[in-house]
C-alpha positions as CSV (number, residue, x, y, z in Angstrom):
1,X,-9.9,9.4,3.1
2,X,-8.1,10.7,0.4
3,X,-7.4,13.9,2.1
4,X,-6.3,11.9,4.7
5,X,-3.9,9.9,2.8
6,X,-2.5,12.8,0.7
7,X,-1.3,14.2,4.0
8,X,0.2,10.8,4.9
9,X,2.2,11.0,1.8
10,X,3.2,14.9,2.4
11,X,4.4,13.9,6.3
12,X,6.4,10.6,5.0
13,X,8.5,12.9,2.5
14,X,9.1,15.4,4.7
15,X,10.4,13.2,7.0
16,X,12.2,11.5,4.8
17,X,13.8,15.0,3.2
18,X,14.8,16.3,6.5
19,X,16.6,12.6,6.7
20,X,18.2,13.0,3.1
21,X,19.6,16.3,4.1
22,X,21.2,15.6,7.7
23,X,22.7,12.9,6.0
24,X,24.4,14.6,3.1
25,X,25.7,17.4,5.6
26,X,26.8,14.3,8.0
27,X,29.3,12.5,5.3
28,X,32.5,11.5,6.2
29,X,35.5,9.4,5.3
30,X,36.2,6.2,6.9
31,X,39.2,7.3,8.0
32,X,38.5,11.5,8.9
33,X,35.6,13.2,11.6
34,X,32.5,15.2,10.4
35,X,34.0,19.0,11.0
36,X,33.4,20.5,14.1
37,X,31.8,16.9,15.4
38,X,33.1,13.7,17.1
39,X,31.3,11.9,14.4
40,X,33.3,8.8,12.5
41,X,31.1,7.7,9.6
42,X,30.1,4.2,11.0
43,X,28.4,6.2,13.8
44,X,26.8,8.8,11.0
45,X,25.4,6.0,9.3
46,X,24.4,4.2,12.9
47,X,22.1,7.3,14.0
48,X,20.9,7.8,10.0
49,X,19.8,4.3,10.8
50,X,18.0,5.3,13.5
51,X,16.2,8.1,12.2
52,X,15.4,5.7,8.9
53,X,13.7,3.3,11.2
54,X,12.1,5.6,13.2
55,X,10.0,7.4,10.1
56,X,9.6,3.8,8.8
57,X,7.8,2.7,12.2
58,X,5.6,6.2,12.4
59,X,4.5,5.7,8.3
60,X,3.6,2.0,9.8
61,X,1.1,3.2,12.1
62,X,-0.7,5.6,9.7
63,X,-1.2,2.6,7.1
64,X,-2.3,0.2,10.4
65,X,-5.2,2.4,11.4
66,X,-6.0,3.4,7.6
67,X,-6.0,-0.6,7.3
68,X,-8.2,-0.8,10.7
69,X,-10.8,1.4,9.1
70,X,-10.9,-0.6,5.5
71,X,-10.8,-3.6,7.5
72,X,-14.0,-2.8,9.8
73,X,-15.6,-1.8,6.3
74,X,-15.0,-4.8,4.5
75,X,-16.3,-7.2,7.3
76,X,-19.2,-5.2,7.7
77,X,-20.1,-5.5,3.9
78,X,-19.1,-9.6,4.3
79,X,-21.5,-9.9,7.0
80,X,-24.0,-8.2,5.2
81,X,-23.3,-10.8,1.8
82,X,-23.5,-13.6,4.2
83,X,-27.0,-11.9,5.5
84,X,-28.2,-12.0,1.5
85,X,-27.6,-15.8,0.9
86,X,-29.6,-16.7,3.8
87,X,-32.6,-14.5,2.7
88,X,-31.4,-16.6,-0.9
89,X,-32.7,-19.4,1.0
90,X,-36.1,-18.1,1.8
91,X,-36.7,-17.8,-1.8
92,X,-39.4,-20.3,-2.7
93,X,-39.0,-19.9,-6.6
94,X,-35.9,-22.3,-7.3
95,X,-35.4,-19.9,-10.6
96,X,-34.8,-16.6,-9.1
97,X,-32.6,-18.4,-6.1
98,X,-30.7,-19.6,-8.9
99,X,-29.9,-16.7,-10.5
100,X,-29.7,-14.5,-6.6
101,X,-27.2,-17.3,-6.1
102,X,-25.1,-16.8,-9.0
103,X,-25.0,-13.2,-9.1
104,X,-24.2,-13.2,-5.3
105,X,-21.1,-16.0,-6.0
106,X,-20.2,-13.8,-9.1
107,X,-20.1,-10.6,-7.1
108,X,-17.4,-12.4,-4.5
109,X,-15.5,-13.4,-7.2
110,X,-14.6,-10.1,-8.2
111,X,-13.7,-8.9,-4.9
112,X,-11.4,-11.9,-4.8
113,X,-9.7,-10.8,-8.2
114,X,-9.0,-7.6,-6.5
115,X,-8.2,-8.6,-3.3
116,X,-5.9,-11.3,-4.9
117,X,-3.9,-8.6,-6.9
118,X,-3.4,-6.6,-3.5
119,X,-1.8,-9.3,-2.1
120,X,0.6,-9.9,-5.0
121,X,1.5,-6.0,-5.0
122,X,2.0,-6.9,-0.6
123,X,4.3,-9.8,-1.6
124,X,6.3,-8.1,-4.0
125,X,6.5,-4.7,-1.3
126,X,7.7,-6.9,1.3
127,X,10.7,-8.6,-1.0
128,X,11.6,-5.0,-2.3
129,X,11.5,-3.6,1.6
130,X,13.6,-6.8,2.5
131,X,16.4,-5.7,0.1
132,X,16.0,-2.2,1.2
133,X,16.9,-3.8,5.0
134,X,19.8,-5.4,3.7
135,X,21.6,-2.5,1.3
136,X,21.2,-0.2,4.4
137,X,23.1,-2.3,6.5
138,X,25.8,-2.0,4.2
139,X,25.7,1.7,3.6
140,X,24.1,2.0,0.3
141,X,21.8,5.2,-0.2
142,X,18.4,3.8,-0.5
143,X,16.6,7.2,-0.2
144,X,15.0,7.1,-3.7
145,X,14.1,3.4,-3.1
146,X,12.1,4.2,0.2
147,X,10.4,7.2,-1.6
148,X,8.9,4.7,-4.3
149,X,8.2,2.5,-1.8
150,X,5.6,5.0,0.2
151,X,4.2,6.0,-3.0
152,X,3.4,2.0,-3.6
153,X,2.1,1.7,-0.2
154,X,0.1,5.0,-0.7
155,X,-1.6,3.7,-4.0
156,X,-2.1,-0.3,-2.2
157,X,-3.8,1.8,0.6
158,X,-6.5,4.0,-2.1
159,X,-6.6,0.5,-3.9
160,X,-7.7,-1.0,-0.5
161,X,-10.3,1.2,0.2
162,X,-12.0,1.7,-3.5
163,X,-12.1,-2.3,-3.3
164,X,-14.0,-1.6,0.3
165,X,-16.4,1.1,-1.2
166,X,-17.0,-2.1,-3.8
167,X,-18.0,-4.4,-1.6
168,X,-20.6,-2.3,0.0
169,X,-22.0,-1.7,-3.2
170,X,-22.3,-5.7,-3.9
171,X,-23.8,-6.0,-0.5
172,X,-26.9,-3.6,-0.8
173,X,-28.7,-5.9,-2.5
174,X,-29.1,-9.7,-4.1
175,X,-31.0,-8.0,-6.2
176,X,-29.0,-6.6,-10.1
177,X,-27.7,-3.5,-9.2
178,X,-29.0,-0.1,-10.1
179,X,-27.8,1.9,-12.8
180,X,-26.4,4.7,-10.8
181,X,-24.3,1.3,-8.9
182,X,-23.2,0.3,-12.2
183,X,-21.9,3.6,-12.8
184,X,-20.2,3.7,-9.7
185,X,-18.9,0.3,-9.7
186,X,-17.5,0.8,-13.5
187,X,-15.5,3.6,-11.8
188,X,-14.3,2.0,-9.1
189,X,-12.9,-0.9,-11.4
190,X,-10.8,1.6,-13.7
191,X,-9.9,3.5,-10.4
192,X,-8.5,0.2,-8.9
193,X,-6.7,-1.4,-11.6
194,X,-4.8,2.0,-12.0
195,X,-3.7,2.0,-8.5
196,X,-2.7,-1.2,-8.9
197,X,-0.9,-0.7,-12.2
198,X,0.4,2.6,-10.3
199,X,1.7,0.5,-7.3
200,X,3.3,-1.8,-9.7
201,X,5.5,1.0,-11.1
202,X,6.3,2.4,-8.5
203,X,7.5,-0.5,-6.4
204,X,9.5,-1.7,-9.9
205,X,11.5,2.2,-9.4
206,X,12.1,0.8,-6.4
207,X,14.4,-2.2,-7.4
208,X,15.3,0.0,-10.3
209,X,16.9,2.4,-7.8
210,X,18.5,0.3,-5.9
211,X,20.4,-1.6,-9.0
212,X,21.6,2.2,-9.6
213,X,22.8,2.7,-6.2
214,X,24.4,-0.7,-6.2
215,X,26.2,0.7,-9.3
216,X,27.5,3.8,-7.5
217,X,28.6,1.9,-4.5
218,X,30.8,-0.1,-7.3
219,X,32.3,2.8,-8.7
């Protein structure tokens, strides 16, 4: 998966560099043509749009089927959770049910921490990306913006599926887990909250670059 991803990241850039580069030997004047082209800059800036939204739409269909996959995984480890509180209710000592109970209820807690920070890094994305929308439609240069956005949605993505990986672990069992699991699980905690710390940063260079390009636009 990571491989997978890291190649998601290389393709997004590259497409996004060939972008950055057709549009800086495109500019034009309001008033003048691109040399040797029938080109006014309103038309530039129309097929850079294009080309903007075309990327954007491909990058969207690599994160849908990476979210497919996670998604498959994480109702697979659900049902297998749901599975382990009706075996729970087999349990004729009312002690250890107790305590299967609570460490099952504690274990879906934690997932819902996580999953609750993904969704506040989603929200956040999706106000950023709706600025993005906005400043490009006025012919601001949002090409840094849109690079820290694909690194956030990169990082959500790993975030995603090391929350997954998670929740199988907390379904194998209503039983405490192993030591190796706690190992793993340790990991996969630290590994999370940096993506999520990562994401964070990255999407706040977002709005940082966009201020800065709203500041050139000024000048």
């Amino acid at each position: 998966m990571k491989k997978y991803l890291g190649l998601f990241i290389v393709l997004v850039m590259a497409l996004t560099l060939v972008s950055v580069a057709r549009a800086e030997d495109s500019v034009v004047s309001d008033e003048t043509k691109a040399p040797g082209t029938t080109e006014t800059k309103p038309k530039v800036q129309a097929n850079l749009k294009i080309k903007r939204d075309e990327i954007k739409a491909a990058a969207k269909i690599e994160r849908e089927k990476i979210q497919a996959n996670i998604q498959v995984k994480r109702e697979e480890a659900k049902q297998k959770i749901e599975d382990l509180k009706l075996k729970i209710k087999e349990e004729k000592n009312t002690a250890k049910a107790k305590i299967k109970e609570i460490r099952i209820t504690g274990r879906e807690n934690a997932l819902g921490r996580f999953d609750t920070a993904v969704e506040r890094m989603n929200t956040l994305k999706d106000r950023v990306d709706a600025q993005i929308t906005k400043l490009v439609a006025k012919g601001v240069d949002v090409t840094k913006a849109e690079g820290f956005i694909a690194t956030a949605e990169t990082k959500l993505s790993e975030a995603k599926t090391k929350i997954a990986e998670a929740s199988a672990l907390f379904s194998t069992s209503v039983n405490e887990l192993t030591t190796d699991n706690k190992t793993k699980l340790r990991t996969l905690t630290k590994e999370i909250q940096t993506l999520i710390t990562d994401t964070h940063r990255a999407l706040n260079d977002s709005i940082k670059s966009l201020k800065d390009a709203l500041v050139v636009i000024k000048k």
